[in-house]
C-alpha positions as CSV (number, residue, x, y, z in Angstrom):
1,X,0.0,0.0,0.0
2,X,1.3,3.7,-0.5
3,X,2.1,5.4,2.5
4,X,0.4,8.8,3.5
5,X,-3.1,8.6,1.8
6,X,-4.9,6.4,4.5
7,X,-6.5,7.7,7.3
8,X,-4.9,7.4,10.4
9,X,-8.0,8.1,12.7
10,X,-9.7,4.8,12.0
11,X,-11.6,3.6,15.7
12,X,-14.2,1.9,17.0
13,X,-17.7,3.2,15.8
14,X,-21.1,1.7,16.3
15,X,-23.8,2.0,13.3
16,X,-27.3,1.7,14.2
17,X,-30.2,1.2,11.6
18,X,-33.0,3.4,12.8
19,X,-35.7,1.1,10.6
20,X,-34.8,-1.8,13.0
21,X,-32.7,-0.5,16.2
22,X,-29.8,-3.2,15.4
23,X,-26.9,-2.0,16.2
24,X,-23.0,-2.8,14.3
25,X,-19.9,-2.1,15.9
26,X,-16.9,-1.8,13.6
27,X,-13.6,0.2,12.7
28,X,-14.3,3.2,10.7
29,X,-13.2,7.3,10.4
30,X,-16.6,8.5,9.8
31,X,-16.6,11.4,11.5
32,X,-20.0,11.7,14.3
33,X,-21.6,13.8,16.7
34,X,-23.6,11.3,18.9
35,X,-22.4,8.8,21.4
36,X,-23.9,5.3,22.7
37,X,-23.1,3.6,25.3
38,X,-23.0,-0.4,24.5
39,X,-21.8,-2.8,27.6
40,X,-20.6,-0.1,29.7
41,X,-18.4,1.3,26.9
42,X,-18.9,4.2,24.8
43,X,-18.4,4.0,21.3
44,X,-19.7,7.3,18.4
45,X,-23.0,6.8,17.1
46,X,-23.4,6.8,12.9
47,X,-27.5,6.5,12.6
48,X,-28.1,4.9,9.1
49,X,-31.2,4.3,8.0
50,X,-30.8,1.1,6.2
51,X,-28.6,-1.9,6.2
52,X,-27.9,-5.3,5.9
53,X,-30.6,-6.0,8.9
54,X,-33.1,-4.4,7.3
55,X,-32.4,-4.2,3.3
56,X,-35.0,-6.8,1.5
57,X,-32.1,-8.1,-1.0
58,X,-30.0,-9.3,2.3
59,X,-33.5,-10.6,4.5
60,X,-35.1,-12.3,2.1
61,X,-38.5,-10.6,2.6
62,X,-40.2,-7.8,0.4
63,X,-40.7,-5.0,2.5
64,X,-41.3,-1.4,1.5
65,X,-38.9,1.2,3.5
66,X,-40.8,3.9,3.4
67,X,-38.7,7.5,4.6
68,X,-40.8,10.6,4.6
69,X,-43.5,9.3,2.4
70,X,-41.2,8.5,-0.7
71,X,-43.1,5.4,-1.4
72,X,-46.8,7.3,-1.2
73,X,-45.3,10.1,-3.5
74,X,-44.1,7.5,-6.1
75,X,-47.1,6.0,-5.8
76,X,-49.5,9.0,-6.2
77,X,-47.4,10.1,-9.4
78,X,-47.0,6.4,-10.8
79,X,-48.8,4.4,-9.3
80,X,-51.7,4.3,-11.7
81,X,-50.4,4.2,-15.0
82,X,-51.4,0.6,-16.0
83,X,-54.5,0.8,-15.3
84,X,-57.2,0.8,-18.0
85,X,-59.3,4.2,-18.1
């Protein structure tokens, strides 16, 4: 590897998908401003919200992740196009 263009900051960070409260603890340098507190140690917080816990192609079941009402608001706009008038 070339020397100088890694980050040197990489730690301990915990990444929580807010669709399903699980919570991953691995090394990253994503930079946070939240902290949470897992087995008496604290780690930063990165909130995602989706994952592998929670993505349909990794679980195996079809379900719609809806954030601020994308899915109704494709829906509305698309939704009805192959239906016969």
């Amino acid at each position: 590897m070339k020397k100088g263009i890694h980050p040197e900051n990489y730690r301990l960070v915990a990444f929580k998908d807010m669709s399903n409260d699980k919570v991953f603890i691995t090394k990253s340098t994503v930079n946070t401003r939240e902290t949470i507190e897992i087995d008496g140690v604290v780690y930063p917080l990165f909130k995602m919200e989706i994952s592998s816990a929670s993505h349909p192609f990794y679980t195996g079941k079809m379900k719609l992740v809806d954030t601020a009402g994308r899915v109704d608001k494709f829906m509305s706009r698309y939704g009805n196009r192959n239906q016969k008038k």
